[in-house]
Structure formats: C-alpha cells, structure tokens
C-alpha positions as CSV (number, residue, x, y, z in Angstrom):
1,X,139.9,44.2,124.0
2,X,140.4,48.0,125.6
3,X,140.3,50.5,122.5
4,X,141.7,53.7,124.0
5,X,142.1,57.3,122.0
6,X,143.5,60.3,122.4
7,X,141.5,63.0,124.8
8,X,141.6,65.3,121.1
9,X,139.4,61.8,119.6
10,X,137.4,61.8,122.6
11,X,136.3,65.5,122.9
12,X,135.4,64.7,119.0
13,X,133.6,62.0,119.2
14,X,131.1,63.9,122.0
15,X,130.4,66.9,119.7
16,X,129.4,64.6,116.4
17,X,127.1,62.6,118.7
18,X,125.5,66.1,120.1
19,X,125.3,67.4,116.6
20,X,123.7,64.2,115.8
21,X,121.1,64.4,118.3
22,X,120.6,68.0,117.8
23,X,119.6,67.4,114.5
24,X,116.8,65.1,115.6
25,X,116.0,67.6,118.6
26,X,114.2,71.0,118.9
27,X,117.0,73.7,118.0
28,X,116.3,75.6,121.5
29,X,116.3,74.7,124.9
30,X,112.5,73.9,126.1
31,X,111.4,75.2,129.2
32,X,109.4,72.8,132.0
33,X,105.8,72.4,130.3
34,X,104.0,74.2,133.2
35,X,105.8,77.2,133.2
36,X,103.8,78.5,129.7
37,X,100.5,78.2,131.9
38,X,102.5,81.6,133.6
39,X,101.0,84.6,133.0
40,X,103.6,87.1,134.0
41,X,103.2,89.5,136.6
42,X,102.5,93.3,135.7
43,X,103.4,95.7,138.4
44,X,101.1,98.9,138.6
45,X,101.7,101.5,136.1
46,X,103.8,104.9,137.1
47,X,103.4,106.8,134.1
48,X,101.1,107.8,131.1
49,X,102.3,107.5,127.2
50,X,101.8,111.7,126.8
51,X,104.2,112.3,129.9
52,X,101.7,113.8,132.0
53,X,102.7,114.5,135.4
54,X,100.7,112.0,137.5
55,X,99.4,110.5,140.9
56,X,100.5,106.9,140.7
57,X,98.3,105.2,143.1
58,X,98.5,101.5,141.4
59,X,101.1,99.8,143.5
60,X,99.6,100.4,147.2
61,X,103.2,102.6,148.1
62,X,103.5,104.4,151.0
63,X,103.0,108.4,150.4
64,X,104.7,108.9,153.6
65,X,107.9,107.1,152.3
66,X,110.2,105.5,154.9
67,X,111.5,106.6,158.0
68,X,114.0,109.3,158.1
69,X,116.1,107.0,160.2
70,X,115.7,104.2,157.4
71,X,116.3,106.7,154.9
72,X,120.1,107.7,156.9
73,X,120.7,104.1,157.9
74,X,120.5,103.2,154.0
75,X,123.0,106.3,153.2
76,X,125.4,105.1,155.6
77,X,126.3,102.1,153.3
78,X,127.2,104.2,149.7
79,X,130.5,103.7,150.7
80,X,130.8,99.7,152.2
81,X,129.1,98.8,148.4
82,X,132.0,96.3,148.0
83,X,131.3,94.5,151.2
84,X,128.9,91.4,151.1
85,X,126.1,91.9,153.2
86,X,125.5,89.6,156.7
87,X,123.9,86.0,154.9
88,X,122.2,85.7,158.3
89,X,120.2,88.5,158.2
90,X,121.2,88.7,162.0
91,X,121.3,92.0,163.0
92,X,117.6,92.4,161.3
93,X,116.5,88.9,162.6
94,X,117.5,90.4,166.1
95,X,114.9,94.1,165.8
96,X,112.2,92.0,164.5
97,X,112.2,89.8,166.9
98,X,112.7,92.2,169.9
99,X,110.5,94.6,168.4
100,X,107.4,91.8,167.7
101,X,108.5,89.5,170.9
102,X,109.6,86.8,168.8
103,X,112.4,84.3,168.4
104,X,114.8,85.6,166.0
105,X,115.9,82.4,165.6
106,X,112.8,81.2,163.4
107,X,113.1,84.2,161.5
108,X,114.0,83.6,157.7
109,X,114.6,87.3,155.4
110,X,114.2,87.4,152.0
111,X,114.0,89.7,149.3
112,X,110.4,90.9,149.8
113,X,107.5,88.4,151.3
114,X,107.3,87.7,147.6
115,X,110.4,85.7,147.4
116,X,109.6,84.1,150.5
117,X,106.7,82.4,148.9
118,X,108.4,81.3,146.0
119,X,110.6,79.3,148.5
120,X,108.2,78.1,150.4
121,X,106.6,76.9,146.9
122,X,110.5,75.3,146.7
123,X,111.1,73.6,149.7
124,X,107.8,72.0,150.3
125,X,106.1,71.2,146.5
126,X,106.6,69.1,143.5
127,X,105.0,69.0,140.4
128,X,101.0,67.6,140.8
129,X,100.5,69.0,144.3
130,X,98.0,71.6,144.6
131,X,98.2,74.9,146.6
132,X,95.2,76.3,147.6
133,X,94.8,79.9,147.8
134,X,91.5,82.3,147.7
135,X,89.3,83.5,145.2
136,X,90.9,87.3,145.0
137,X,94.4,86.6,145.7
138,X,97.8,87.8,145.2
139,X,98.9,87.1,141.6
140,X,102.1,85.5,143.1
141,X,100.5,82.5,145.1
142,X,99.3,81.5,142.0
143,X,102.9,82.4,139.8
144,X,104.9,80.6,142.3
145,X,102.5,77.3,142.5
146,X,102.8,77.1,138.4
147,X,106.2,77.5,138.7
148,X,107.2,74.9,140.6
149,X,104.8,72.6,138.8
150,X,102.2,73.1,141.0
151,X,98.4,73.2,140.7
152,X,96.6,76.4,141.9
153,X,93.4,76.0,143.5
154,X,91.0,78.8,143.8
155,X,88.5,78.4,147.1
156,X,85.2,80.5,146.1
157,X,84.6,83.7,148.4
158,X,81.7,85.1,149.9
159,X,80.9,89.2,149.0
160,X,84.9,89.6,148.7
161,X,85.4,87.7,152.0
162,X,87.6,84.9,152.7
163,X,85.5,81.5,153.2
164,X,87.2,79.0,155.5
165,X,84.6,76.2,154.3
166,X,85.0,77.0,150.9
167,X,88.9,76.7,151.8
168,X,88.6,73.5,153.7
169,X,86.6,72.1,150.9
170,X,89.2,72.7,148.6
171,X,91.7,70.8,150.9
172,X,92.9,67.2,149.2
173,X,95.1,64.8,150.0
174,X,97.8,66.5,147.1
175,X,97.1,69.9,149.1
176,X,100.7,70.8,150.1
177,X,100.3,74.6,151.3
178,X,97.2,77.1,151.8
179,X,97.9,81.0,151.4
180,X,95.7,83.0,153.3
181,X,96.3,87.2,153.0
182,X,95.2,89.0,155.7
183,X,94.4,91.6,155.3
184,X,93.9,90.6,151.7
185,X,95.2,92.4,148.5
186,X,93.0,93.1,146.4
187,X,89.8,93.1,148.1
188,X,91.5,94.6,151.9
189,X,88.9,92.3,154.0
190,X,90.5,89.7,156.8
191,X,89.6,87.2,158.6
192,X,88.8,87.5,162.2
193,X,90.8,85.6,165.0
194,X,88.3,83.3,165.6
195,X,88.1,82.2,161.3
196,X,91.6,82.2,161.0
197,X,92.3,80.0,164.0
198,X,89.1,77.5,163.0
199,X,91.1,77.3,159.5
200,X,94.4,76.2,161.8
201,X,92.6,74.0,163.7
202,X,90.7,71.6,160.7
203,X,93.5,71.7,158.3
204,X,96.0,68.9,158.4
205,X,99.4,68.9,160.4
206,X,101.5,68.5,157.1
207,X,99.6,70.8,155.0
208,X,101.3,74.7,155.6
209,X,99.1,77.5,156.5
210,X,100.9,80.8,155.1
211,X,99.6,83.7,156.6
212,X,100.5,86.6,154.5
213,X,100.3,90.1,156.6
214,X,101.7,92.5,154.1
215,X,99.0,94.6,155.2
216,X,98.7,93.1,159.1
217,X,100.1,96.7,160.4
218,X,97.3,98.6,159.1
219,X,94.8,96.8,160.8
220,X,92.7,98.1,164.0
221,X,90.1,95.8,164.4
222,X,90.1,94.4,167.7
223,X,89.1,90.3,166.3
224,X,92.5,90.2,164.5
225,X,95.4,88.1,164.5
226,X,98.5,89.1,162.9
227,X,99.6,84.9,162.4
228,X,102.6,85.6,165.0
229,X,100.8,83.6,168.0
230,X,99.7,81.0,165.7
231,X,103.2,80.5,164.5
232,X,103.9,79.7,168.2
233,X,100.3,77.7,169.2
234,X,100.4,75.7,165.4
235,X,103.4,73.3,164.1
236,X,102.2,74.4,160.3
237,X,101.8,78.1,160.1
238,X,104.0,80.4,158.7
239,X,104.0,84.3,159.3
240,X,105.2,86.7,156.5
241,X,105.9,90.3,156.6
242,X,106.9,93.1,153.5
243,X,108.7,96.2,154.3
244,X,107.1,97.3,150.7
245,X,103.8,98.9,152.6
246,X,104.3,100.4,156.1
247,X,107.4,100.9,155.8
248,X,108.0,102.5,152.8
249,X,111.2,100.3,151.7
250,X,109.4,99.0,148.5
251,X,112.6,100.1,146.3
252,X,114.7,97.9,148.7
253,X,112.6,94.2,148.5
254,X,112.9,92.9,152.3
255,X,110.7,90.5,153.7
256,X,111.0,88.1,156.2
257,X,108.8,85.4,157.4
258,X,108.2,83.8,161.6
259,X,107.9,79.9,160.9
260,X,108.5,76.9,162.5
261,X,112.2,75.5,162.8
262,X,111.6,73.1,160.2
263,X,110.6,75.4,157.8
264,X,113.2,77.6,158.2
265,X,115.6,75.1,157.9
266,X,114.1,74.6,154.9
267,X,114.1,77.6,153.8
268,X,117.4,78.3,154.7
269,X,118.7,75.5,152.6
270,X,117.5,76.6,149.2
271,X,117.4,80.8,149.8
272,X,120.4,82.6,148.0
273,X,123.4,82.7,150.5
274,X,123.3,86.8,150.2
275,X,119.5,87.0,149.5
276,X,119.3,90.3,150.9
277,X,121.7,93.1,150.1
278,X,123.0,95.1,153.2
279,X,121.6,98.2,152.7
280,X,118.7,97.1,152.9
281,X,119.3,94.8,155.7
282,X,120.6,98.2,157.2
283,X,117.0,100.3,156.1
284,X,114.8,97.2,157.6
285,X,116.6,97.6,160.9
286,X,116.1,100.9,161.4
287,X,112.5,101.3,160.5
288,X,111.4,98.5,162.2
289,X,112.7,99.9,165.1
290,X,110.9,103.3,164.7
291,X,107.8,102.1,165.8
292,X,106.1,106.1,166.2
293,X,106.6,106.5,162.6
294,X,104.9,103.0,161.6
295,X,102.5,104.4,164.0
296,X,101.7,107.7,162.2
297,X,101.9,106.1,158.9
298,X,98.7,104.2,160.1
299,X,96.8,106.5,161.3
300,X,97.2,109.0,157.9
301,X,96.2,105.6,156.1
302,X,93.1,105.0,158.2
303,X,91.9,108.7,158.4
304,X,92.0,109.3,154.5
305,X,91.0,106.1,153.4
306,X,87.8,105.8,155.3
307,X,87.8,109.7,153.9
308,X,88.4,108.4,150.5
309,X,86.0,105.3,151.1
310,X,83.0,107.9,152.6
311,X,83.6,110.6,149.3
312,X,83.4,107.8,147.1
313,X,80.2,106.4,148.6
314,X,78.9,110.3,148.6
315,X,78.8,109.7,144.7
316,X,77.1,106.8,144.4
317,X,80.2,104.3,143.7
318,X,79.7,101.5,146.2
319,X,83.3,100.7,148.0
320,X,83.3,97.9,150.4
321,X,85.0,98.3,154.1
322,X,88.8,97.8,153.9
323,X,91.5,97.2,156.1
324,X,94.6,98.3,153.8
325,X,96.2,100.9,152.5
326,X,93.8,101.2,149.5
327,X,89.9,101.2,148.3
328,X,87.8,98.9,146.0
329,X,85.5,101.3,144.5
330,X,82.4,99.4,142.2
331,X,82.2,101.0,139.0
332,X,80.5,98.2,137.4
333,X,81.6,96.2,133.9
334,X,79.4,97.8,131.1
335,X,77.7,101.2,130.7
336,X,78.8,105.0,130.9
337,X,80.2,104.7,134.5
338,X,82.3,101.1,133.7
339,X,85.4,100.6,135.8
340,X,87.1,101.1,132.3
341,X,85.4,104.0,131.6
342,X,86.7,105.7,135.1
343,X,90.0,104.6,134.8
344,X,90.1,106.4,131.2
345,X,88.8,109.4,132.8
346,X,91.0,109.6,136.0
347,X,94.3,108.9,133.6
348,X,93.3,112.1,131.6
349,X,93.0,113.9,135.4
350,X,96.5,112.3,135.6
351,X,95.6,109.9,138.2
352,X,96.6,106.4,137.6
353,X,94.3,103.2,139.3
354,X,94.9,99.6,139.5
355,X,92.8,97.9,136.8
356,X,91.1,94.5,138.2
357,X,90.4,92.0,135.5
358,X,93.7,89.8,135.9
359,X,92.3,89.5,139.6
360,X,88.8,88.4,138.3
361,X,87.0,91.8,139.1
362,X,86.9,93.6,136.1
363,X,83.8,96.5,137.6
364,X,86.5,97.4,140.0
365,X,89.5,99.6,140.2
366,X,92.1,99.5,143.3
367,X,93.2,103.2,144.3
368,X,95.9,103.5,146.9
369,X,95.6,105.7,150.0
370,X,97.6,108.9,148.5
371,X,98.8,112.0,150.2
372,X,96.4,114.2,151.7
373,X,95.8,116.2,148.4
374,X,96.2,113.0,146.5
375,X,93.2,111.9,148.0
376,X,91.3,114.9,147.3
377,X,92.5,114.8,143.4
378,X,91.0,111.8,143.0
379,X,87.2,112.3,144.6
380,X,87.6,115.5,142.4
381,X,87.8,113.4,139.4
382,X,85.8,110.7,140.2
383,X,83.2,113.2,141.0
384,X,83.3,114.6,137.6
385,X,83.2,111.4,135.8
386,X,80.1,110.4,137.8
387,X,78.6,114.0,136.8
388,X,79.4,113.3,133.0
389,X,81.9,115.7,132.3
C-alpha cells in the first residue's frame, strides 16, 4: 500500500523530525574537531593604544613601496571595477614566466603565496597526514595543515638553520608535503643549493617539496637556488612567490606558485574561479616587469640591514646573519635588557617590532629593514635601552 500526502504534509513532516533531532542535538553548528587546535594568525601591529605616530616595522613591508609603474597600472582600473577580472591569471602568468624563463603554463596565481599553501594543503591532504615543516616557520604552514585536518610536524634546527637530516627524519609514510622557506621568515637563514637539492633528492617522489621564496629576491649569496630549476629537474617541487615583500603590493595579496602540471591541475580545480581581483593582476604585471626597481629595492635592503645588523652588534645585542628584509636581534628572555623589555622601550620611541614567542623565540624581536632614517630611529633607541635610559 502507497500512502501519499500533500507536498504542504510533507514539508511538515521534515521540520517536526528536525525539531525532534534538534532537541537531542547541540543547539549550534560544530565546527570539524581539529580546527580548535587553530591558533589564529596575528598580523604585526601598526599602531599604539596612545596614538603615537610610529615606525611600524612588524610586518617585513617594503619602505620603498611599489613601483611607480605598479602604482599607475593599478589606477588604470578605478573605473573597469565592474568588470571580472581574467580567471586565468594570463596576462600575469605570461610576465612571470618571460621575465623568470619559465613556462607560464605551470604557473598557478593566488591571492598571496599564503593562499597558495592553503590549497596545496587542499588538493593533496586529508585528515591524519602529517606536513612536515621546520622548527621556526611561517605560522601558516602550520594554520593550513590543522585546517585541513592535518598533523604539523616540527623538524628541530640547528643555531636557526634549516636541518635537512632533522627534516628527513621527520619524513613518514603519512608525510604528504614538506615546506621549506628559503630564505626563511623568521630567522632569514637559507639553505644552500647543494642542502636544498640533497633534501630533493632523499625525499620520496609522492611526498611535495614546497619551496617558499617570499624572500628568494633578496638573496645574493652565490650557493642559492631560488626552487625554479628544481621545479623543472624534480617531479615534486613546487616554487612559490609573494608580491607582499619586493614588490611592495602587500595591500593587493598576489602570489603565484611554478609547479609541476599535476599540481596545477590540482590546484586549478579547487582555487576560486576569480581568485585574484584584476587590479591587482594589473599591479603584479607591471612590477614584475620593472626589474631596475626590484633591483634597487634590494640593494637599499642589503645596504641598511647589514647597517642595521652591524649597529646592533656595536651595542652588544647579538643578531645572526640574515638574508631578508629584516633582523633577529637577541635580547634574551629574563633580565633588564629582555626582548620584552626592548620592545616596551622602542614602542615608547614609537617604534614598533615583531614580538617572537608564538614562533618559539621569545629573547628575540624581528625588526624590518625601514627607510634610511627608520633605520637610524631604531639603533637610536635600542642604543638607549642598552645604556639604561
């Protein structure tokens, strides 16, 4: 016997049975267990409570801003706002790849390197596999494994140095991707050619090397490898780029990342159809193209921050060698000239640092490579604090 009723009787029937089970259920929807092990990510601070007029050097920006050109070729969209931008990214895809002699057709953009990790955190891991990053990482390898259910897997380092052992070692058969910065944020050491390529060599074919060169266009050493030629000599590593450092388009979010056709199909599948907006597809273009500019935003960043690094050193405050656009100055954990204690004492200068306990370093602060007088501000203060006053 068919009983039928009315759609009305139907539609009826559904909501007593959901009020039903609500009753017996949490009133709220719960979120995926894993994602309360999240500890959110807090972006440098850019201003104090008493409205002081400061130096923000927390968020490694460029004080050179981005190329005039950048800076018109983003003005020429105010009035195409309406328009969606180019989902393909191909205009961009096309100056990257000319300018950096790549294919542009294993080029994937996103909005910032950032959210090119998340989706390579998407596309290639479930919940229980492990992703192996290093000791002093970016917060967002981490985020981005817990996020997707992930298990983040710290590799010990040695004196702030990536250890490829140490890596290796952490490498099981649940290992599903291994982030590697280099340069890394927040220590600015890297890996030489020779480690990185050893790291490419042990690790297994189905396990992704990610080699994250936010900061690869600061670098002079003559042992580095920017992850480009081992996109092309390795079937598992991955390349990615910001436009937030060198170029100055940190208000914009563009990234991008070189990877092999798999994983941009991959990619490709999951990433938001209009990821990036067009202005700032428009911006990236242009100031990838003005190479003279990237050019002279390096070599301000290397003069004053081995200025910065030598001034520091002058006072006593150890600061390791770094490749960024930023220092690592030592202040120590406890005592009268504590890390905490400095970064009280540069905030009332008006100078604001990167505190380092969520990155495991809590004797350290991070200051970015200011202007010329920025620079100068801040060994005036620190050489006060380390005098007492």
């Amino acid at each position: 016997m068919v009983i039928q009723m009315s759609e009305a009787t139907a539609v009826q029937a559904v909501r007593s049975l959901g009020a039903t089970a609500s009753s017996e259920q949490m009133s709220t929807p719960v979120p995926n267990p894993w994602v309360s092990e999240i500890a959110p990510y807090k972006g440098g601070e850019g201003k104090l409570d008493n409205g002081m007029r400061v130096l923000k050097l927390s968020s490694n920006e460029n004080p050179m801003g981005a190329s005039p050109r950048a800076v018109e070729a983003f003005r020429r969209h105010a009035d195409r706002l309406g328009v969606y931008p180019d989902g393909s990214a191909a205009a961009l895809r096309g100056a990257i790849a000319s300018v950096h002699d790549i294919d542009a057709d294993r080029i994937v953009c996103g909005a910032g390197s950032d959210e090119i990790i998340g989706l390579l955190c998407q596309a290639f891991c479930a919940p229980g596999d492990e992703i192996v990053h290093t000791q002093y990482a970016f917060a967002m390898y981490r985020i981005y494994a817990l996020a997707v259910g992930a298990v983040p897997v710290a590799a010990p380092e040695q004196n702030l140095h990536a250890d490829v052992d140490a890596i290796l070692a952490c490498v099981t058969a649940k290992t599903k991707i291994v982030f590697v910065a280099n340069p890394n944020n927040p220590t600015g050491t890297y890996l030489p050619e020779t480690e990185i390529r050893r790291l490419a060599d042990r690790l297994p074919t189905n396990v992704l090397l990610v080699v994250d060169g936010a900061y690869a266009e600061y670098m002079r050493a003559d042992d580095y490898e920017d992850g480009f030629a081992l996109v092309e000599a390795y079937p598992n590593v991955v390349a990615t780029r910001t436009f937030s450092k060198i170029h100055g388009l940190a208000a914009l979010r563009l990234g991008y990342a070189y990877a092999p056709a798999v994983v941009v199909d991959a990619l490709n599948r999951i990433r938001g159809p209009f990821n990036v907006n067009a202005p700032a597809l428009a911006a990236g273009e242009a100031a990838v193209q003005d190479k003279s500019y990237a050019e002279a935003c390096a070599i301000q960043n290397e003069v004053w921050r081995d200025w910065l690094a030598k001034e520091l050193r002058n006072l006593g405050v150890a600061v390791p060698d770094g490749h960024a656009n930023f220092v690592l100055p030592e202040f120590g954990e406890t005592g009268q000239h504590s890390a905490a204690a400095a970064d009280a004492f540069l905030r009332s200068s008006g100078v604001i640092a990167r505190r380092m306990e969520s990155y495991g370093l809590p004797g350290h602060l991070r200051i970015t490579v200011g202007s010329s007088s920025d620079n100068v501000v801040v060994a005036r203060a620190v050489a006060e604090f380390m005098a007492g006053a």
